[in-house]
N, C-alpha and C positions, 0 to 999 in steps of 0.2 A: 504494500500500500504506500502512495506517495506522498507526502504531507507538504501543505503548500507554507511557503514560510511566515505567513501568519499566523498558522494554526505552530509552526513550532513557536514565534518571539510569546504566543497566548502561554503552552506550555512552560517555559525557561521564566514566566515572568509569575508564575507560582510561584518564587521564593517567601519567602516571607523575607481636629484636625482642623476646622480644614484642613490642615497641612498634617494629611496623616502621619507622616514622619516628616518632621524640618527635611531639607534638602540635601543635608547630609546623608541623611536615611534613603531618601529617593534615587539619588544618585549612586550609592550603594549599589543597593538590589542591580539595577542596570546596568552597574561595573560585572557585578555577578554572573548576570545571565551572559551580557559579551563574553565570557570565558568558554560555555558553554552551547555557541551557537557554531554551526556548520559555517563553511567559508561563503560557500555558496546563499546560505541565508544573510547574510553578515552584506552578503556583496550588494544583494536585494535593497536590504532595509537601508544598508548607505544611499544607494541609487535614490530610494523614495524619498528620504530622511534631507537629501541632498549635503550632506557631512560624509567626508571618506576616513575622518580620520577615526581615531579607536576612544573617543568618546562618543560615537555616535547615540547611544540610547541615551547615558546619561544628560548630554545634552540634552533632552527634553523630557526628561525623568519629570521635573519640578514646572512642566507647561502647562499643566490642567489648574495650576495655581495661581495664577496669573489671571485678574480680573476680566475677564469677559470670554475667557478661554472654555469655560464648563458651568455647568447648573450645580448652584450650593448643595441640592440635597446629593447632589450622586456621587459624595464623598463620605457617605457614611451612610448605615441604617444605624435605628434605635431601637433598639432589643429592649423590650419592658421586662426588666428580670425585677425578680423577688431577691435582692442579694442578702439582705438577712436570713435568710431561712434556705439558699444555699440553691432555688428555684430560676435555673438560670437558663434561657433559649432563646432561636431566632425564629421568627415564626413573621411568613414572607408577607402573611394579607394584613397580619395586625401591626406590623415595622416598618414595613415599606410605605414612607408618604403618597398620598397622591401624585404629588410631583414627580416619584422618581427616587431612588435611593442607589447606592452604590452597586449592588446586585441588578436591579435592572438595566443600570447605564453597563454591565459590562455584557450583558445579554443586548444590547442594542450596539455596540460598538464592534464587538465579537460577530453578530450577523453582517451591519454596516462596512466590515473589512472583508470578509469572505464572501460578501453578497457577487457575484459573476460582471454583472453588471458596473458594480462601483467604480468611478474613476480612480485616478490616482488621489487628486486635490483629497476626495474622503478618506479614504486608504491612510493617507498621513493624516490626517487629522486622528483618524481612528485608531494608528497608531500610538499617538503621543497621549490619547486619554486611557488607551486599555495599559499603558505601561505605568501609568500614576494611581489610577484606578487599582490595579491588582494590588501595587504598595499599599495604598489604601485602606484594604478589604484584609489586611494581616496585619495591623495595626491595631488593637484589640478594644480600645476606645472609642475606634470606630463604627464597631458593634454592641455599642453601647446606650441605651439611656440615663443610667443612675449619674447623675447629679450632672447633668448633660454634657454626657461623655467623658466626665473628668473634671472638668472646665470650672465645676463649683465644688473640688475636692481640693483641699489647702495641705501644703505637706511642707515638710520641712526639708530643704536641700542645698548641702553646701554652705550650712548658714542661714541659708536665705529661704523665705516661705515663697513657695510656687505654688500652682494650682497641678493635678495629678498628670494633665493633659499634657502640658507642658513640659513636662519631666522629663516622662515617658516619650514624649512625640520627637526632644530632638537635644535637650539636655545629657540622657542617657551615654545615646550613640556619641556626642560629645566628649562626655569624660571617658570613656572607653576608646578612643581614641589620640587621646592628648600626647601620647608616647609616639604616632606616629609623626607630630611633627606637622609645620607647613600650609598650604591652604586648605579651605575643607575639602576643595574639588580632590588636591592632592590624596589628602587624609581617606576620602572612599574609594579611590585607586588601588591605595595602600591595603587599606582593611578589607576590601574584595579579593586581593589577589590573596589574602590571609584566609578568608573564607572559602574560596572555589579550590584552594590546595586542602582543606579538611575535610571537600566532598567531595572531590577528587579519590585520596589513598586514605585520609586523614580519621577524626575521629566520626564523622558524616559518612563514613564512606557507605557502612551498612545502611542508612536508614535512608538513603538517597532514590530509593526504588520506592518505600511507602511514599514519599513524599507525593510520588506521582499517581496514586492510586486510582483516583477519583477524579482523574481529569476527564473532560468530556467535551472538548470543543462542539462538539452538535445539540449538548445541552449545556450553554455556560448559565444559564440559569440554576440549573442543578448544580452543575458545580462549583458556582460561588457559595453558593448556599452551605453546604461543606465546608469549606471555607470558612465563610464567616461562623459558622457553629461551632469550628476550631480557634477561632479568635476568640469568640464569647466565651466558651470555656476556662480557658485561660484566664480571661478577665476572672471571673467567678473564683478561679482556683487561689489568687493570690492577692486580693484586695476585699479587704474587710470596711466596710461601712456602720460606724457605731449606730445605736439606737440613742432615742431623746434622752433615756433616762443613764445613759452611760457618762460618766465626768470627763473620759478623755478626749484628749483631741483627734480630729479629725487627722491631724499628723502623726499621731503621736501610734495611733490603731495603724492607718493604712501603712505606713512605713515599719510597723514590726513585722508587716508580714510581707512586704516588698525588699527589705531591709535597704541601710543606708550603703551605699557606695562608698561615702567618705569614710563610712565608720564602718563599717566589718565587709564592707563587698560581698552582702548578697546579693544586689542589686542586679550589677556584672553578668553571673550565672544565668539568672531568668532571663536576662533580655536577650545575652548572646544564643541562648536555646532556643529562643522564639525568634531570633535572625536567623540563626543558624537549619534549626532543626523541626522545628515547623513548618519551614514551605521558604523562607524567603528566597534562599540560593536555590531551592529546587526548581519551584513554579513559576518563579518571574519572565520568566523568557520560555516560550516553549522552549524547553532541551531537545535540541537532534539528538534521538536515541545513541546513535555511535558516540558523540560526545560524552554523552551521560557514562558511558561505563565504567 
């Protein structure tokens, strides 16, 4: 079977807001996925992309965030969980705005690129939203309601009170980074080639096949869906929301169970596991099978 190189950049860009991840994060994943795309697809998406050089994705990793570039809602659904009592899912009629939410812009952008007829001018466009878009949708916030999205969760970090969204969306990848140095464009050059060497030979190497289980390019609906139920999860698994009658802080709860970075790096672990090993290097780019091995 042939696979048209949409249907792989759709695969490779599984890896694992608005600005679902800062730009650093974005730019990432699509340092990621260029490791693992065929020449021949590579050669495609430069052609469309009209950039030959080897940032080709990254360059427009961060284009759907650019004011008039995309619809506010199709950067997130809000998953109504019960996060007290541990009642946590994504459930597509009752999350999904009227407008539109990230699940359905990638079911419409995923047909819009593979549709026979499409010109080019869509083509790229539908490019540069399904590469932001997937980053998006493994962002775990982004399948979020409780306290919208993060956004009115206050935490303590570095000293300094942030709100949870913030942290997590581009803070994180930040101080995890700081060793390599240089700009940030540099910095996820850096921290990809660190990444696509651990799913490569590395400690990724085995789990880089589940990653891809549930891909479905003929139903991206379905399979964002997945997706995002892997993101909510997560979310669920590691962030605790006090009740009224509890005295602590909202910092004080969320961050023992996130832990602090500055102060004992648990932090580190989970985010690099949900970069790493939940989808972001797998899924972000379709993978050309031969690559993937």
């Amino acid at each position: 079977m042939m696979f048209s190189p949409i249907y792989i950049l759709f695969s490779l860009l599984h890896l694992p807001i608005i600005t679902a991840w800062g730009p650093l994060g974005h730019d990432t994943t699509a340092w990621v996925a260029s490791h693992f795309v065929s020449e021949a697809t590579a050669e495609y998406l430069k052609d469309l992309l009209d950039n030959h050089g080897e940032d080709y994705l990254a360059r427009i990793a961060s284009w759907a965030d650019i004011p008039g570039n995309s619809r506010r809602t199709d950067h997130f659904i809000d998953a109504h969980d019960d996060l007290a009592n541990r009642n946590c899912n994504v459930n597509y009629a009752r999350d999904c705005k009227q407008e539109g939410c990230v699940i359905s812009a990638l079911a419409e952008y995923t047909e819009q690129a593979l549709a026979p007829a499409t010109g080019n001018g869509d083509i790229n466009q539908a490019v540069r939203l399904l590469v932001h878009f997937i980053g998006d949708l493994h962002q775990p916030l982004h399948n979020e309601d409780v306290a919208q999205g993060g956004t009115q969760l206050h935490v303590r970090w570095e000293s300094s009170d942030r709100t949870l969204h913030k942290v997590w969306d581009t803070q994180i990848a930040e101080k995890l980074t700081e060793e390599l140095g240089g700009r940030p464009t540099d910095r996820a050059s850096r921290w990809a080639d660190q990444l696509a060497s651990k799913i490569t030979d590395g400690e990724f190497a085995d789990q880089k096949r589940e990653w891809l289980k549930h891909l479905d390019v003929r139903n991206p609906n379905g399979t964002a869906m997945i997706w995002s139920q892997e993101s909510n999860q997560l979310f669920s698994r590691v962030v605790s929301v006090p009740t009224k009658s509890e005295e602590k802080s909202l910092a004080e709860i969320t961050m023992s169970k996130l832990g602090q970075l500055s102060r004992d790096k648990l932090l580190g672990p989970v985010i690099v596991w949900q970069l790493g090993l939940t989808q972001w290097p797998s899924r972000f780019m379709v993978v050309d099978k031969e690559n993937f091995d």
